[in-house]
C-alpha positions in Angstrom: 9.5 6.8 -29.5 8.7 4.4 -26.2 5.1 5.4 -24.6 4.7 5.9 -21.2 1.2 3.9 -20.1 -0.7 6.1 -17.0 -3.9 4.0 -16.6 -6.3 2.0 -18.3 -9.9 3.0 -18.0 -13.2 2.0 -19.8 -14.0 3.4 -23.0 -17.2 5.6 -21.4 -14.9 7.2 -18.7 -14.8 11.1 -19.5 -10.8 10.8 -19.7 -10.5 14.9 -18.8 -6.5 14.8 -19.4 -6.4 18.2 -21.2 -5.6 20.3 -18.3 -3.3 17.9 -17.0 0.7 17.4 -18.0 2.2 14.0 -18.1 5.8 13.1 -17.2 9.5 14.3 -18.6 10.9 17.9 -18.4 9.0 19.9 -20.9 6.1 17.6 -19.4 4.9 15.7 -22.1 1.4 15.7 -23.4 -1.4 13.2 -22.6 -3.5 11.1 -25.4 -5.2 7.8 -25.1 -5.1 4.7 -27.0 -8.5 2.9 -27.5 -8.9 -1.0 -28.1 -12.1 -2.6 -27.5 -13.9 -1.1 -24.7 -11.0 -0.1 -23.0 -8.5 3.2 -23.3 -5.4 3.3 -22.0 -4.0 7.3 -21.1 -0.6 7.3 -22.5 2.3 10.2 -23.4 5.3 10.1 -25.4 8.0 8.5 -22.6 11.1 11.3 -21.8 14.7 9.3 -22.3 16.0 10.0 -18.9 13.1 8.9 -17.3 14.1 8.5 -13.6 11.8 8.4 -10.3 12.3 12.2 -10.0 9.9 14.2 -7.7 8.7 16.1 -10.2 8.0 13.2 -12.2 6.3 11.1 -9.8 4.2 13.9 -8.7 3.4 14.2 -12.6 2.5 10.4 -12.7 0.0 11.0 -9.2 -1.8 14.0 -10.4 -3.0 11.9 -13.6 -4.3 9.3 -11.6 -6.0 11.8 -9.2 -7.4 13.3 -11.8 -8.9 10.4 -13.8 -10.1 8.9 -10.5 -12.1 11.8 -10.2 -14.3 10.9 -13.1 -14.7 7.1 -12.4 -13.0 4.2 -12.0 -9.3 3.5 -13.5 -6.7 0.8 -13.2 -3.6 3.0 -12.0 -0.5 1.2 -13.2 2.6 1.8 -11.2 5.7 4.6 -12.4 7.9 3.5 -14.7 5.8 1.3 -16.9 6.4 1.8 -20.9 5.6 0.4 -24.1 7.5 0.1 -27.6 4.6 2.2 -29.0 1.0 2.5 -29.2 0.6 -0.4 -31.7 2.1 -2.9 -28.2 -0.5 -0.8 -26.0 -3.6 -1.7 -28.6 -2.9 -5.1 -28.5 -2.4 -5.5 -24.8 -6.0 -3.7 -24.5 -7.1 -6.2 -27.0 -5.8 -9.2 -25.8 -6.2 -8.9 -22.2 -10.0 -6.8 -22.4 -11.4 -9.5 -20.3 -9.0 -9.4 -17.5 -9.2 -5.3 -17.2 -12.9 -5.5 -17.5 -12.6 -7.7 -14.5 -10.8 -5.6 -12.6 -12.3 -2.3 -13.5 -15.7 -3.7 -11.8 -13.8 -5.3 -8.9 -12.5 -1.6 -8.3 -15.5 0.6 -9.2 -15.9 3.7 -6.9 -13.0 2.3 -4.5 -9.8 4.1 -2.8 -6.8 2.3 -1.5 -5.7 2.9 2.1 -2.4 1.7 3.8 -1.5 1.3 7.4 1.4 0.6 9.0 1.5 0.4 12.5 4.7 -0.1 14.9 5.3 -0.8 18.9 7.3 1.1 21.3 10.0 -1.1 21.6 11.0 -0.4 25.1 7.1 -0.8 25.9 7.3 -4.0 24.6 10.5 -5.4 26.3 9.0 -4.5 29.4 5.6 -6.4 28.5 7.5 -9.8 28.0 9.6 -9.5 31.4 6.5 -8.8 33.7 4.3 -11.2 31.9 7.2 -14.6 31.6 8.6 -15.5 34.3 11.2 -17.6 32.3 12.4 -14.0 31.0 12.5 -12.5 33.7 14.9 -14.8 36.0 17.0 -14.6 32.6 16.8 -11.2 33.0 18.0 -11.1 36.4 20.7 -13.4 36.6 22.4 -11.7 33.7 22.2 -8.3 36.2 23.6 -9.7 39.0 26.3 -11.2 37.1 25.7 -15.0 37.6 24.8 -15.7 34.5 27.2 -17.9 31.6 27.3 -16.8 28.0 25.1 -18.9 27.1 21.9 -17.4 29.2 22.3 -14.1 26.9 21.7 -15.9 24.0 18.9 -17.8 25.5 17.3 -15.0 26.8 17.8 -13.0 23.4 15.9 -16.0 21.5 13.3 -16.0 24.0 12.4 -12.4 23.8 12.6 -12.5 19.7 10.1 -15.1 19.7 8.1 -13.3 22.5 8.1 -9.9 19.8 6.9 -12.1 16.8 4.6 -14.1 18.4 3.2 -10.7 20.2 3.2 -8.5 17.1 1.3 -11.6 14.5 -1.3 -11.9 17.1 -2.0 -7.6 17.2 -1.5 -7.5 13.4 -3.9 -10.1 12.8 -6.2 -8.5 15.2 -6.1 -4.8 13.5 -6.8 -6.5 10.0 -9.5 -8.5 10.9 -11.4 -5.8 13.0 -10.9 -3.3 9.6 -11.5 -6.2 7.0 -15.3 -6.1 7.2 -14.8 -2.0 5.8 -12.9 -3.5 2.7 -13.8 -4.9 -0.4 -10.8 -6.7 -0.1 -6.5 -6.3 1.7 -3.0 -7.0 0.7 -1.0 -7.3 3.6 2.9 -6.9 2.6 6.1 -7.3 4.6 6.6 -4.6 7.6 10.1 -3.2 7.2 11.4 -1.0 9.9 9.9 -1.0 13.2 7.0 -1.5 11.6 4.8 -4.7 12.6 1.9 -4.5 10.3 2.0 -3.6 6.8 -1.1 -3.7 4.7 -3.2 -2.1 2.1 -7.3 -2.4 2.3 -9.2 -1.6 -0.8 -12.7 0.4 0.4 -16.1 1.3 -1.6 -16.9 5.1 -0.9 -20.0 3.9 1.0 -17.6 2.1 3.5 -15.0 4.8 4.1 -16.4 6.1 6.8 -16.7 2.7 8.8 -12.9 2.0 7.9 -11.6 5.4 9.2 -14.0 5.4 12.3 -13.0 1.8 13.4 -9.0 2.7 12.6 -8.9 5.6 14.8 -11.3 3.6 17.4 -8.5 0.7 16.8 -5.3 3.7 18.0 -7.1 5.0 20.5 -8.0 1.2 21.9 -4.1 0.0 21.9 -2.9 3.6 23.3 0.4 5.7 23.3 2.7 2.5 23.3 1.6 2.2 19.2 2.0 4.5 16.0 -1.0 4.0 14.1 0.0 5.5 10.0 -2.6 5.5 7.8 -2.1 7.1 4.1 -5.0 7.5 1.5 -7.5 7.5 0.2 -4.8 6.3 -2.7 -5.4 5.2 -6.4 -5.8 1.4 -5.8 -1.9 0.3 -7.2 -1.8 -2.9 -5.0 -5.1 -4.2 -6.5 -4.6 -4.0 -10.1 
């Protein structure tokens, strides 16, 4: 039967997994595999496996539970084995490169933020600030314009929006990145400008939420400040 892999953790972790159920419908039941110093928490993988509520909140509550105790390397839903023979000699061969990581995470939480403009805000930001926009704007209102100045002024305002939008996003990561051991910034989707994940030390959490909600409050009603965590660490393992 394929495993299902939860985390890895040192071999010293106190690995409390009895009370806890793992994933599949009967919920399956947790053991570890130990290799070197390192254990990986592992269960017997369902067939159907399938990103399933109950499933995923099965996957979360192990890793809530195991970061309670000390440090961990969560590893993302989904991720199985051909048994516990492949997850010994993972362990073994890459001890070096967990061990790593298990330090460069110790007593950390992951936090993401996404953060997103009021469009209409925006739009009228770039025509009171460029002039160039603005007669575009006007001419196409009063119905002077050619085709032509439509796409002209559509370019203009796109480049306006990016240009705006990399210069706040780089200014919200660097005023949180001294709170962060280190940050993964990934691609906004949405309306979303800003996408990024910050890894924090307990002893800096407070910092990094007092400067975000500082940061909100700063930029005002115009922007939709979403912060989620404290999270097990996935983007850093």
């Amino acid at each position: 039967m394929a495993v299902y892999v939860y985390s890895i953790a040192a071999k010293e972790h106190p690995l409390r997994i009895d009370e806890v159920a793992g994933v599949g419908d009967p919920p399956s039941r947790l053991r570890t595999v130990t290799a070197s110093s390192l254990t990986a928490v592992v269960s017997d993988a369902p067939d159907d496996l399938r990103p399933k509520r109950r499933d995923l909140t099965a996957h979360q509550e192990v890793q809530n539970r195991l970061m309670a105790d000390g440090t961990v390397l969560p590893l993302r839903f989904g991720l199985t084995a051909p048994d516990d023979e492949a997850v010994r000699s993972a362990l073994e061969e890459r001890a070096g490169e967990y061990a790593d990581r298990l330090r460069a995470l110790e007593d950390c939480a992951e936090y993401h933020l996404k953060v997103k403009q009021d469009e209409e805000s925006l739009l009228r930001q770039i025509l009171e600030e460029s002039s160039t926009a603005r007669e575009l704007n006007d001419s196409i209102r009063n119905g002077s314009a050619g085709p032509d100045v439509s796409v002209a002024l559509g370019e203009l305002v796109a480049g306006e929006v990016e240009a705006r939008h990399a210069s706040l996003a780089a200014g919200v990561v660097e005023a949180l990145r001294p709170f962060a051991r280190d940050h993964e910034v990934s691609r906004p989707t949405g309306e979303d400008f800003l996408s990024v994940s910050f890894l924090v030390a307990q002893d800096h959490d407070e910092g990094f939420l007092t400067t975000e909600l500082s940061l909100a409050n700063q930029m005002g009603e115009d922007f939709e400040f979403r912060l989620n965590g404290p999270l097990p660490p996935y983007s850093f393992v």
